[in-house]
C-alpha positions as CSV (number, residue, x, y, z in Angstrom):
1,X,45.5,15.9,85.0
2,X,45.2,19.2,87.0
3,X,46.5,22.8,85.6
4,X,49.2,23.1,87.6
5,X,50.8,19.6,86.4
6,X,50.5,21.0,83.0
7,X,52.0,23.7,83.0
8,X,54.8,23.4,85.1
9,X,55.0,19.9,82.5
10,X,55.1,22.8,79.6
11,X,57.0,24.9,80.8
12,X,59.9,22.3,81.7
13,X,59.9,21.6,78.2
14,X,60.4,24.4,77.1
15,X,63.5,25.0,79.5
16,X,64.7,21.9,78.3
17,X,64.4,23.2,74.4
18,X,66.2,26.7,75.6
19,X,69.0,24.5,77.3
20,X,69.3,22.3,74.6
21,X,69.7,25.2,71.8
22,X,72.1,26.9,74.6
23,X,74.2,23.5,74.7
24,X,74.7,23.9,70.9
25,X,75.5,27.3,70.5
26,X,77.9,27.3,73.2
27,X,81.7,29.0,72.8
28,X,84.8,26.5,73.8
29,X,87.9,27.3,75.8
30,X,90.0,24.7,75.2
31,X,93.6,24.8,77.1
32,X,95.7,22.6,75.5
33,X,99.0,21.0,76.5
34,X,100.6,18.8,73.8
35,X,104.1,17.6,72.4
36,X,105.4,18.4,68.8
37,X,108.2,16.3,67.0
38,X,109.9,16.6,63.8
39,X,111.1,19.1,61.3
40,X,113.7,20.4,59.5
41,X,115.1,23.6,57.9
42,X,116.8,23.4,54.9
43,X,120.1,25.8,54.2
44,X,120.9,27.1,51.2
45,X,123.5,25.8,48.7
46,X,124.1,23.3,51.4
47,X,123.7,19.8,52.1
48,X,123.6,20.7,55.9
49,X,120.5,21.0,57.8
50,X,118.8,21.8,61.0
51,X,116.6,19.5,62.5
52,X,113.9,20.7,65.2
53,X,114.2,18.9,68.6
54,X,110.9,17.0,69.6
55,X,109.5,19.3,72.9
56,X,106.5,20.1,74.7
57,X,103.9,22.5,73.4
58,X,101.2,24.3,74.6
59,X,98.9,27.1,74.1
60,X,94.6,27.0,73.6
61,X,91.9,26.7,71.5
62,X,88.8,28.9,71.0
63,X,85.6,27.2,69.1
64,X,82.3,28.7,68.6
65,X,79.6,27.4,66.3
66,X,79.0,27.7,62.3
67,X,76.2,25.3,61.5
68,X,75.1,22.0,61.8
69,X,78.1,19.8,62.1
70,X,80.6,22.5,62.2
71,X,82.2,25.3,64.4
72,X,84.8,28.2,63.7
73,X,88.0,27.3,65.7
74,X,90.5,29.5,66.4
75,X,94.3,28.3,67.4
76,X,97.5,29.3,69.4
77,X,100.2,27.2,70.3
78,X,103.8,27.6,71.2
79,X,107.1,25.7,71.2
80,X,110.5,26.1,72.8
81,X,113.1,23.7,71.7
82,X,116.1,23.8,70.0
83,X,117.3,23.5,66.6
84,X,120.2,20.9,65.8
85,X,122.9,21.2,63.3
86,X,123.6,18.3,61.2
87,X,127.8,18.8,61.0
88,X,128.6,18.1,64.3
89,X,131.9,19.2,64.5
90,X,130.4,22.8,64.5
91,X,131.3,25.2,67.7
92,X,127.1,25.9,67.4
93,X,125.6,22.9,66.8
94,X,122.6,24.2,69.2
95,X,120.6,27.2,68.9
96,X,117.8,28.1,70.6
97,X,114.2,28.3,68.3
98,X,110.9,29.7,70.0
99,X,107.7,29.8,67.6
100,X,104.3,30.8,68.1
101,X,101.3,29.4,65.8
102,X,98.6,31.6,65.3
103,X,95.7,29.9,63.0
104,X,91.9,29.8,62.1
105,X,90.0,27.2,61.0
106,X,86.7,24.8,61.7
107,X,86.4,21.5,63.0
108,X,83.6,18.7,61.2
109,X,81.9,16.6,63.8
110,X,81.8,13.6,62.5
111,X,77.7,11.8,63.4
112,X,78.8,9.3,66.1
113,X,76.0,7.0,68.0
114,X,77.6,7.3,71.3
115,X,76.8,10.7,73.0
116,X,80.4,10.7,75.7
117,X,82.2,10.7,72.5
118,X,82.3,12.6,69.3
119,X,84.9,12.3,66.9
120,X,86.2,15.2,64.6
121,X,88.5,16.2,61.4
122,X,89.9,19.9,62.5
123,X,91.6,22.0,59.9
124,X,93.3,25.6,60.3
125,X,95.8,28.4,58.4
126,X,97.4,31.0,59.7
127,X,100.6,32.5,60.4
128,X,103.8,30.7,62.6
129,X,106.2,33.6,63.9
130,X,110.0,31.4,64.8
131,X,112.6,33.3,66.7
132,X,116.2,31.8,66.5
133,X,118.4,33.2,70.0
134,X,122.3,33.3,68.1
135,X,124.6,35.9,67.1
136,X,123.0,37.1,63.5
137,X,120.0,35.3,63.8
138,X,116.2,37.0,62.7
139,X,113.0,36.3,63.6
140,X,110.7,35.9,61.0
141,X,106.6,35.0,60.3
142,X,105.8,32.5,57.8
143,X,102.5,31.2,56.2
144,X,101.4,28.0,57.8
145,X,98.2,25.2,57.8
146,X,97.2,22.6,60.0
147,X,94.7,19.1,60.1
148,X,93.9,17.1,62.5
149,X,91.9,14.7,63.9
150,X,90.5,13.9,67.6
151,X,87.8,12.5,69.7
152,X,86.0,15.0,72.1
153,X,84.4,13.2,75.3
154,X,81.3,14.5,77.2
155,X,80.6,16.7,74.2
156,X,76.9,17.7,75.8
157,X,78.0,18.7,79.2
158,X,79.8,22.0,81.0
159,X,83.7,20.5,80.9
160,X,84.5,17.9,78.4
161,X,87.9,16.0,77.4
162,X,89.9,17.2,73.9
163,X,92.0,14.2,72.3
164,X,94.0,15.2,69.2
165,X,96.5,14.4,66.8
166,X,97.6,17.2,64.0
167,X,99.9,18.0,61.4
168,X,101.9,21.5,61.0
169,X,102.8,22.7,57.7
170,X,105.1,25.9,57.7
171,X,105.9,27.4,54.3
172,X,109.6,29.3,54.6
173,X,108.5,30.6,51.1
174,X,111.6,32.6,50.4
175,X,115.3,32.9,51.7
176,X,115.7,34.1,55.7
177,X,118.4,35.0,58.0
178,X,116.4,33.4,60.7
179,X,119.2,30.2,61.5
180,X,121.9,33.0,60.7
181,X,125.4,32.5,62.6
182,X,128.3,34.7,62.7
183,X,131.3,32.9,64.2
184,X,134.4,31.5,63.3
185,X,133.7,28.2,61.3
186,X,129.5,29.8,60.3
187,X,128.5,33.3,58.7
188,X,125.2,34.3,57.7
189,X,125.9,33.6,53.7
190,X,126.0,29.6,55.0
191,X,122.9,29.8,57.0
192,X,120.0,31.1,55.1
193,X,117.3,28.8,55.2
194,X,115.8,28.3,51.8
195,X,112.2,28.3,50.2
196,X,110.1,25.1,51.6
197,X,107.7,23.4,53.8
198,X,108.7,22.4,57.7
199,X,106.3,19.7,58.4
200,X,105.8,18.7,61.9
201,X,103.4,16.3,63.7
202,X,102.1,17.2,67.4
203,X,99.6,15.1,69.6
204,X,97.8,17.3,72.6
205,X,95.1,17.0,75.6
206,X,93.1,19.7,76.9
207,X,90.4,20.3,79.4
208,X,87.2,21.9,77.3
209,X,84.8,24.3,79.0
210,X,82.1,25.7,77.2
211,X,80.2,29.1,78.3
């Protein structure tokens, strides 16, 4: 075997190795397009509720590498949908509810033995920031968590394929004036939502492309 063989034989190893290394150490933009159902805020000293319309969602996904099996994620996602009230003779049985998710976490990639698909647990906390559009209404930022799990397809190459289902816990800790009313038949004193956990449940899709 000649020089030349060998070294260009070397050297493509070595490329190889240094695309390999680049492969795992690679960031992830991950757009994400999803839809989010359930939910429900409580009110206080009343048996009435409002539940959260199931809507679209969507937002991204940034992931960058920890160590071995695990990566740094961080997450944004927003919803627009309305809020329904559950005594429906009211005159504003509707009201308008945007939030916006803003969380950091890690997925664990779970060994799989085919390389086109790797599964994954993901798990995030942050803050979620939910505007209410009525007369009286606050926004308002609560604590919030996440946890999830997906499959990730062509996890080895430039642009990959992001499957997921997750959970949304939102902690409305203490009482807000965010679902405040003032009109005829509601005030404010009826529509404070009290101290608990909104739980919700969202499945998305996105297009991954790593750099």
């Amino acid at each position: 075997m000649g020089r030349q063989p060998l070294v260009t034989a070397v050297l493509l190893c070595v490329a190889s190795a240094s695309l390999a290394q680049q492969k795992e150490a690679s960031f992830e933009l991950t757009p994400l397009v999803g839809y989010r159902f359930g939910g429900t805020f409580e009110i206080e000293e009343s048996p009435d509720s409002y539940g959260i319309e199931d809507s679209a969602s969507y937002g991204f996904i940034l992931n960058f590498p920890h160590r071995a099996n695990t990566r740094w994620e961080i997450l944004y996602s927003r919803q627009s949908t309305d809020a329904e009230f559950s005594d429906r003779t009211s005159s504003n049985r509707f009201l308008d509810i945007e939030s916006q998710m803003l969380q950091i976490g890690g997925t664990y990639q779970f060994d799989s033995e085919n390389d086109a698909v790797q599964p994954y647990l993901a798990a995030t906390i942050g803050g979620t920031h939910v505007k209410a559009s009525a007369n009286g209404s606050e926004s308002d930022t609560f604590f919030s968590g996440s946890i999830g799990l997906g499959m990730l397809f062509a996890p080895n190459s430039r642009v990959g394929l992001r499957l997921e289902g997750r959970g949304h816990a939102t902690f409305t800790n203490s009482s807000s004036n965010l679902l405040c009313v003032v009109s005829p038949d509601l005030n404010a004193c009826t529509i404070e939502v009290t101290g608990d956990v909104v739980i919700q449940f969202e499945v998305f899709a996105g297009v991954v492309v790593r750099f």
